[in-house]
C-alpha positions as CSV (number, residue, x, y, z in Angstrom):
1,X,-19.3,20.4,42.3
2,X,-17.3,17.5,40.9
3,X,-15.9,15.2,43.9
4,X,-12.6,14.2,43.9
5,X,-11.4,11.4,43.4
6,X,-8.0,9.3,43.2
7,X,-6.5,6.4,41.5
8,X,-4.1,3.8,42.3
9,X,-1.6,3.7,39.7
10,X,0.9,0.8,38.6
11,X,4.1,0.7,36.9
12,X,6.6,3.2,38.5
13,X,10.4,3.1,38.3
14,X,12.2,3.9,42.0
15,X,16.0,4.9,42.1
16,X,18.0,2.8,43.5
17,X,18.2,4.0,47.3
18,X,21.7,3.3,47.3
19,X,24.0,5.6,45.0
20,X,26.3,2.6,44.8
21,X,23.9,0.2,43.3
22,X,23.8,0.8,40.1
23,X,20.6,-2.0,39.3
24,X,17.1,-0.2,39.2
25,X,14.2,-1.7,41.0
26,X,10.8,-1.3,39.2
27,X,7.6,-1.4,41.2
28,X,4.7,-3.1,39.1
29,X,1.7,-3.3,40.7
30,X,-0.9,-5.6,40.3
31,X,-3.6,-4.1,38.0
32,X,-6.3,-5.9,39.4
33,X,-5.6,-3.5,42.8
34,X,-7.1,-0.8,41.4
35,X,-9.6,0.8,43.0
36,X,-11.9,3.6,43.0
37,X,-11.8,5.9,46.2
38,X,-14.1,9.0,47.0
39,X,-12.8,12.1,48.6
40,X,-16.3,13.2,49.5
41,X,-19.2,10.8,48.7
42,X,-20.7,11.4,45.0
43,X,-23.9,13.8,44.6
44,X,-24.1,13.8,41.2
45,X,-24.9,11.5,38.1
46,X,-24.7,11.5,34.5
47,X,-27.3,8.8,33.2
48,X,-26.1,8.6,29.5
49,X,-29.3,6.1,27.6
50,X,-29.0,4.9,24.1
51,X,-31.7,7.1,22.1
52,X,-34.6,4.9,20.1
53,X,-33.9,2.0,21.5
54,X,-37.6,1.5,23.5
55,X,-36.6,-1.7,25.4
56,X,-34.3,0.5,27.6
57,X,-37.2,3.0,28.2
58,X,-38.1,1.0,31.6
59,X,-34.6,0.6,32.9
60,X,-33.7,4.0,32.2
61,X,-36.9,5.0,34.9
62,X,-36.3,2.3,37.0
63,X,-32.5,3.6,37.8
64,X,-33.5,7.4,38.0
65,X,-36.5,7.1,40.7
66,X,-33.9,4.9,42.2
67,X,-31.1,7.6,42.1
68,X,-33.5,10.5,42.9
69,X,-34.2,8.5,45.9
70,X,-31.1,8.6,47.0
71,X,-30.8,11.9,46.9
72,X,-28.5,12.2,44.2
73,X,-28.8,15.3,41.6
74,X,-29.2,13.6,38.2
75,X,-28.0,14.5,34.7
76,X,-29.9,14.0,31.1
77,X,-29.5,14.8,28.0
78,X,-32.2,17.1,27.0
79,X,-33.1,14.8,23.7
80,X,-33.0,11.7,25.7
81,X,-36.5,13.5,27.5
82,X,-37.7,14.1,24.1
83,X,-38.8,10.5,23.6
84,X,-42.7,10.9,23.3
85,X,-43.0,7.7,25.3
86,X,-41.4,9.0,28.4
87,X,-43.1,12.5,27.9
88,X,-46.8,10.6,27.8
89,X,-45.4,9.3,31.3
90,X,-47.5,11.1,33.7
91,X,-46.0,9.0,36.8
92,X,-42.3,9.9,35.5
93,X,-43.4,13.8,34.8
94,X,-42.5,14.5,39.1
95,X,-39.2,12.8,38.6
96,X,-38.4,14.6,35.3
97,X,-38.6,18.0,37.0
98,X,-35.8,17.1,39.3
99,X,-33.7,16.6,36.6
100,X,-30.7,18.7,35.3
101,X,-30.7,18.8,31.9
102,X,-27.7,19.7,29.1
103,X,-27.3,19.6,25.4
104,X,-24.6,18.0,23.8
105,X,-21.0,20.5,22.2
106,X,-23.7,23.2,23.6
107,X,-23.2,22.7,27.6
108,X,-20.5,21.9,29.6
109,X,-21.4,19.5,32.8
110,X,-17.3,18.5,33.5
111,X,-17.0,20.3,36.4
112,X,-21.0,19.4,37.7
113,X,-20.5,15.0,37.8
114,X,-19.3,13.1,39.8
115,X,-19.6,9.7,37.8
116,X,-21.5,8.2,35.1
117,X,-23.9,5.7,34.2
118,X,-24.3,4.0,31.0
119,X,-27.2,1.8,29.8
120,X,-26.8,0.8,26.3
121,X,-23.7,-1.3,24.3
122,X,-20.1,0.0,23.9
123,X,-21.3,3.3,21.6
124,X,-22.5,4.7,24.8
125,X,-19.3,4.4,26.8
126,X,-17.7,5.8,23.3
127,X,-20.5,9.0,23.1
128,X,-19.8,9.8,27.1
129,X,-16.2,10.0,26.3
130,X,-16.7,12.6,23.3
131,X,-18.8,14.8,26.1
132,X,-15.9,15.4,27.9
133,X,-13.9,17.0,25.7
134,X,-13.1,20.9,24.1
135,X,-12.6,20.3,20.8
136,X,-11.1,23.5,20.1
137,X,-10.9,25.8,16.7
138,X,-8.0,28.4,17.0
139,X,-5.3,29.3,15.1
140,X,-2.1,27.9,15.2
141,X,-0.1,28.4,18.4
142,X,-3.2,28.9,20.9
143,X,-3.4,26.5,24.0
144,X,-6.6,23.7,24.0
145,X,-8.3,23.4,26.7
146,X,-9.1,20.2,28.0
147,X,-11.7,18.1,30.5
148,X,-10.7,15.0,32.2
149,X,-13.9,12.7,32.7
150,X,-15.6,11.0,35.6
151,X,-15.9,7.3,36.7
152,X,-18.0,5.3,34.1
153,X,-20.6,2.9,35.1
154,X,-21.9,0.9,32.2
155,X,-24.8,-1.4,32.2
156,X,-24.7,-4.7,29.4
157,X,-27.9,-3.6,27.4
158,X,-27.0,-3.8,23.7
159,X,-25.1,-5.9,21.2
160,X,-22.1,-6.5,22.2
161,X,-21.2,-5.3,25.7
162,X,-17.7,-5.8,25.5
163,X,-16.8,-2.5,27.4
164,X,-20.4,-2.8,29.6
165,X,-19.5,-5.3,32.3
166,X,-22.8,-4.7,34.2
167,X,-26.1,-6.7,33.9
168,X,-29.1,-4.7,34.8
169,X,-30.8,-7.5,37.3
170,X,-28.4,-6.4,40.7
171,X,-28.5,-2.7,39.4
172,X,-30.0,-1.3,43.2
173,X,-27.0,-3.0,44.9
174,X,-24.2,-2.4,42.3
175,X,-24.8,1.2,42.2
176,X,-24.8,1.6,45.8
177,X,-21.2,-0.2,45.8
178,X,-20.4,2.7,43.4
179,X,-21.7,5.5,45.6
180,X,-19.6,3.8,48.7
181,X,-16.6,3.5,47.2
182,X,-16.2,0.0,46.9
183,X,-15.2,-0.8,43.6
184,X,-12.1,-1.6,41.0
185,X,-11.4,0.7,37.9
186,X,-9.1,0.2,34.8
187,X,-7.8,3.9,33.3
188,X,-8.4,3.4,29.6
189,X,-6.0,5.3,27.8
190,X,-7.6,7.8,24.8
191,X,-5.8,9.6,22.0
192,X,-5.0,12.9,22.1
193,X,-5.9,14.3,18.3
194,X,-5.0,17.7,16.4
195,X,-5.8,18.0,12.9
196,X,-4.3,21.0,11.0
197,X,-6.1,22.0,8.0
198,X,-5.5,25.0,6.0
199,X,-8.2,27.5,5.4
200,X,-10.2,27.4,2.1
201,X,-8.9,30.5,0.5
202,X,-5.3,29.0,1.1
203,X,-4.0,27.9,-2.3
204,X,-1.6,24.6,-2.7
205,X,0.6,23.7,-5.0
206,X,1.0,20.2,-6.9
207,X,3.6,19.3,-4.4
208,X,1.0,20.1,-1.6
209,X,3.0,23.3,-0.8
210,X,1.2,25.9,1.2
211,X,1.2,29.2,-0.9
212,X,-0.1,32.1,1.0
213,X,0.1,36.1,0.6
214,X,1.5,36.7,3.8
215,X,1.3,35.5,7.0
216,X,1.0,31.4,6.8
217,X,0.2,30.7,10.2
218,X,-3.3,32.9,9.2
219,X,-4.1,30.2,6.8
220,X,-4.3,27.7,9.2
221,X,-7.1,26.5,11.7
222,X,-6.5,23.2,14.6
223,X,-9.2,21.0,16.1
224,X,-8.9,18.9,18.8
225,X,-10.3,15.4,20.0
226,X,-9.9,13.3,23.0
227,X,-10.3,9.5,21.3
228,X,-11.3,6.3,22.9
229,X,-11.4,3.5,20.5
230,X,-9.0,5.0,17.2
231,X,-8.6,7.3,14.6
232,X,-9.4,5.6,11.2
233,X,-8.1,7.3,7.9
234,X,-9.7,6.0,4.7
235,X,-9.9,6.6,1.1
236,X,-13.1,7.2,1.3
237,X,-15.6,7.7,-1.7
238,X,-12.7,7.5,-4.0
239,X,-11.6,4.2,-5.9
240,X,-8.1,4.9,-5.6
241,X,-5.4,3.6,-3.2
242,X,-4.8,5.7,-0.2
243,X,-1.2,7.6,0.5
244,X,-0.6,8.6,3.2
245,X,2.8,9.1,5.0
246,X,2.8,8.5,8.9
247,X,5.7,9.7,10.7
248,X,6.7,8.7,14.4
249,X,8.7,11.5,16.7
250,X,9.4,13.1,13.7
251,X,10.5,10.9,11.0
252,X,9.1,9.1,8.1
253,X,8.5,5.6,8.8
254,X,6.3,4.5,6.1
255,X,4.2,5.2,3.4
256,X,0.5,3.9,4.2
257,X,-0.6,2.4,0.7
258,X,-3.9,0.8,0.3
259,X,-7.5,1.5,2.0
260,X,-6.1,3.4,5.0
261,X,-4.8,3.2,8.3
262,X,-6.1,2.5,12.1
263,X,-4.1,4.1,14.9
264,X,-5.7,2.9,18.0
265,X,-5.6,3.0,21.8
266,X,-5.3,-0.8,23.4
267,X,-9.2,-0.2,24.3
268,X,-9.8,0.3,20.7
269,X,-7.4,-3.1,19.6
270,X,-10.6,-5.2,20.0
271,X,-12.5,-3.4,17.7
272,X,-12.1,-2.2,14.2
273,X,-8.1,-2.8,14.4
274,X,-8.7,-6.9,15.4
275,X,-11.4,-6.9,13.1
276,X,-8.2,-5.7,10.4
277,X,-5.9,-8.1,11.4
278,X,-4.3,-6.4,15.2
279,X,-3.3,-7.7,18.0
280,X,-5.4,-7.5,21.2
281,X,-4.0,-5.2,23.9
282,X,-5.0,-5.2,27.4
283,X,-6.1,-1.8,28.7
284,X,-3.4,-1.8,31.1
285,X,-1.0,-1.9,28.9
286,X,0.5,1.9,27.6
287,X,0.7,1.2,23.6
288,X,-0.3,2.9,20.1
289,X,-1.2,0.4,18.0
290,X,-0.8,0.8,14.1
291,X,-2.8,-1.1,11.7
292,X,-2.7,-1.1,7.6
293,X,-6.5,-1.7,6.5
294,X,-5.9,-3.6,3.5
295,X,-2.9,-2.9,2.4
296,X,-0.9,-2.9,-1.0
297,X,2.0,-4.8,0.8
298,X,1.7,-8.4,2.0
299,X,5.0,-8.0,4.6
300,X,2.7,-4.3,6.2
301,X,1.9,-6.4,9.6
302,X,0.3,-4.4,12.2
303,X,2.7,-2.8,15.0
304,X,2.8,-1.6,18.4
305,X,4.8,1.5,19.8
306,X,4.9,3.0,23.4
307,X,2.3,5.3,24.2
308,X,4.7,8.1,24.7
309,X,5.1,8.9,21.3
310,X,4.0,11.0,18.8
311,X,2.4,10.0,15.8
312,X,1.7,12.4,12.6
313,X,-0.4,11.6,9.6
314,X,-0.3,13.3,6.5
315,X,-0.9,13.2,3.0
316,X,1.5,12.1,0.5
317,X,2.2,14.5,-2.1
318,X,2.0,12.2,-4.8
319,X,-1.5,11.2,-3.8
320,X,-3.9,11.1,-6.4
321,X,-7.0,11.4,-4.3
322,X,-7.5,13.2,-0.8
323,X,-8.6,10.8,2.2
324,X,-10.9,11.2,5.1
325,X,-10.6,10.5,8.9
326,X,-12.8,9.9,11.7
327,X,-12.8,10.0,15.3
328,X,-14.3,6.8,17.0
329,X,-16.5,6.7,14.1
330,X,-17.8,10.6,14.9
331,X,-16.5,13.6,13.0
332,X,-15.6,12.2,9.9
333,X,-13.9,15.0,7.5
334,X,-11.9,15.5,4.6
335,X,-8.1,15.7,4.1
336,X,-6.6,17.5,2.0
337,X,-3.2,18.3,0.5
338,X,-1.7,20.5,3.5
339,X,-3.2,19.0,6.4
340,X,-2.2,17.2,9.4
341,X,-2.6,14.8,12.6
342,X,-1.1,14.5,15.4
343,X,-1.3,11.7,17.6
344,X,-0.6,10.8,21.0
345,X,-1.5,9.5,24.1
346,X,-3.7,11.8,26.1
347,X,-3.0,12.7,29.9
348,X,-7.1,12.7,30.5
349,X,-7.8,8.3,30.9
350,X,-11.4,6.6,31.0
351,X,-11.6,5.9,34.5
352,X,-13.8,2.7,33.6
353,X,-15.5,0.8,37.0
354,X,-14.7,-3.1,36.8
355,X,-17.4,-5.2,37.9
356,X,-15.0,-7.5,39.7
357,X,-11.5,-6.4,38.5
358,X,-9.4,-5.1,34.6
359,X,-8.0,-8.7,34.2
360,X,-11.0,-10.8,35.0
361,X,-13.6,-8.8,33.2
362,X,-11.6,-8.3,30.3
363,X,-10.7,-11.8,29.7
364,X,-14.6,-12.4,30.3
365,X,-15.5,-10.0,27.7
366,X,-13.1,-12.2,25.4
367,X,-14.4,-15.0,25.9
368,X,-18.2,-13.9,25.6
369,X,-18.2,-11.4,23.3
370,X,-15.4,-12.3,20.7
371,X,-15.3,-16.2,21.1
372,X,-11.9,-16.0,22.0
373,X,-10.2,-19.5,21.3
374,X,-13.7,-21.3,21.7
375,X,-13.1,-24.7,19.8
376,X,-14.6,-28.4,20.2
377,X,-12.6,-30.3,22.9
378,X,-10.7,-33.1,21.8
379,X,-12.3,-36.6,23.3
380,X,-10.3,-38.3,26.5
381,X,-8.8,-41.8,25.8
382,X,-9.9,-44.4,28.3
383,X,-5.8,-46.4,27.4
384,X,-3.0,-46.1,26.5
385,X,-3.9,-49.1,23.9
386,X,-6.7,-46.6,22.2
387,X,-3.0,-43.8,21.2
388,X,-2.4,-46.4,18.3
């Protein structure tokens, strides 16, 4: 029963309506005219809550009598109910039985919301992207399915709240805007993610060679993950240096010596990666961006490449240790001599709601959040006699 929806998009190259003219005139639209527009009016809601976290117990009842007033079909996740507070509720028992509930990599809701709501920090925008996703275990050659997610909503009630834009105080009026339409939205771009990891009773050789019996495509498994922040391989419990080789479309590039590597989206750039030394990156923006963690090279600068390329990771064969990866800090496994990952931009975005528009809330978040270029102000002079 999802609703459709549609997206204004920006950025789109026209031929030249001439076949004389030989100049080609790009269209770039503003980003801030994005806006969110419902086919149908929304009837269902995700309501994603940060678990043991009591001080959102109230706000979490507060916005679902409200929603259930409005008639809208509301979505939880069974173990959010489990909190022994909200089940000693005896007022909120009548609005818990309207609820639809779902269990998380056991369910699948994509095709039953229409948007979401977040109340929590940024980890709960990250854990409603990982819900709509297959992560798929196949052998090699077998097509993943995929889900593409609804509108988020997210309300400022943790930490840092650089991805939440929404205080809690206006939350009757700034949902209704939501259910009429009338709001902007920024497409944050996620990864798309295979590893390919051999099966354990696959045998490799000290030059991480495959050796099989027979058929080698039988020794092989592939998961995938849809990726909002990045993809972090480490060295993990090992006290060695990490080799890994990254190759782009392709080829070799470099050899990734030192703690490990962060391939991230631009959402992600303000997180681990700028914490590592990266760039910032506006959503907006289509870009990879590569960053060494510590690395064994002072001249290994962090780098940005179009989003329309692919990215592969492996380990170097002259490794002396294995490495580990994780998936916006979920899903952390091994790799291993033989195994691979794939990276590139997925066609599936974050439809994120603004709460006034990409630029302006972003550049907020910057300054709030991170501190960005916050310094003491130099004092005026009163003369030009007070410069010497």
């Amino acid at each position: 029963m999802q609703t459709a929806m549609k997206f204004n998009q920006c950025v789109q190259p026209q031929a030249p309506e001439n076949s004389d003219n030989k100049v080609w005139k790009w269209h770039i639209q503003d980003p801030a005219s994005q806006r969110l527009t419902w086919n149908k009016p929304p009837k269902s809601v995700l309501v994603i809550k940060k678990i043991q976290d009591a001080s959102l117990l109230q706000p979490f009842k507060e916005l679902c009598v409200f929603l259930t007033e409005k008639n809208m079909i509301v979505y939880v996740e069974r173990k959010v109910l489990a909190d022994p507070v909200i089940q000693a509720d005896e007022s909120f028992a009548a609005v818990i039985q309207k609820f639809c509930t779902f269990r998380e990599d056991l369910d699948d809701i994509s095709n039953q919301v229409d948007f979401i709501i977040c109340l929590g920090g940024d980890g709960t925008l990250l854990y409603a992207s990982s819900l709509f996703q297959l992560a798929c275990v196949c052998m090699c050659g077998c097509v993943f399915s995929q889900k593409s997610i609804p509108p988020v909503m997210s309300f400022h009630l943790g930490s840092l709240g650089f991805l939440t834009p929404f205080n809690f105080d206006m939350y009757q009026s700034q949902v209704t805007q939501i259910i009429e339409g009338n709001a902007a939205i920024i497409l944050r771009s996620r990864l798309r993610v295979v590893k390919e990891s051999r099966e354990k009773n696959a045998q490799v050789d000290k030059k991480g060679i495959i050796m099989t019996n027979g058929d080698s495509e039988g020794s092989r498994k592939a998961m995938q993950y849809q990726v909002l922040n990045e993809v972090v391989v480490d060295r993990g419990p090992c006290s060695y240096l990490s080799n890994v080789d990254l190759f782009l479309d392709g080829h070799l590039i470099t050899t990734v010596q030192g703690d490990g590597v962060i391939v991230s989206t631009p959402t992600g750039s303000t997180a681990y990666a700028v914490a590592a030394g990266a760039s910032m990156i506006h959503p907006n923006v289509p870009a990879i961006m590569i960053t060494p963690i510590c690395p064994h090279s002072l001249s290994f600068r962090p780098i940005v490449v179009p989003a329309g390329v692919e990215l592969k990771i492996m380990l170097s064969r002259d490794s002396r240790n294995t490495a580990w990866v994780s998936f916006d800090g979920r899903k952390r496994q091994e790799i291993c001599h033989g195994d691979n990952i794939t990276i590139t931009t997925s066609c599936f975005p974050v439809p994120s709601i603004c709460f006034q528009d990409p630029v302006n809330d972003w550049f907020k978040s910057l300054a709030q959040c991170l501190h960005w270029n916050v310094r003491k102000k130099q004092n005026y002079l009163s003369s030009k006699e007070d410069v010497f």
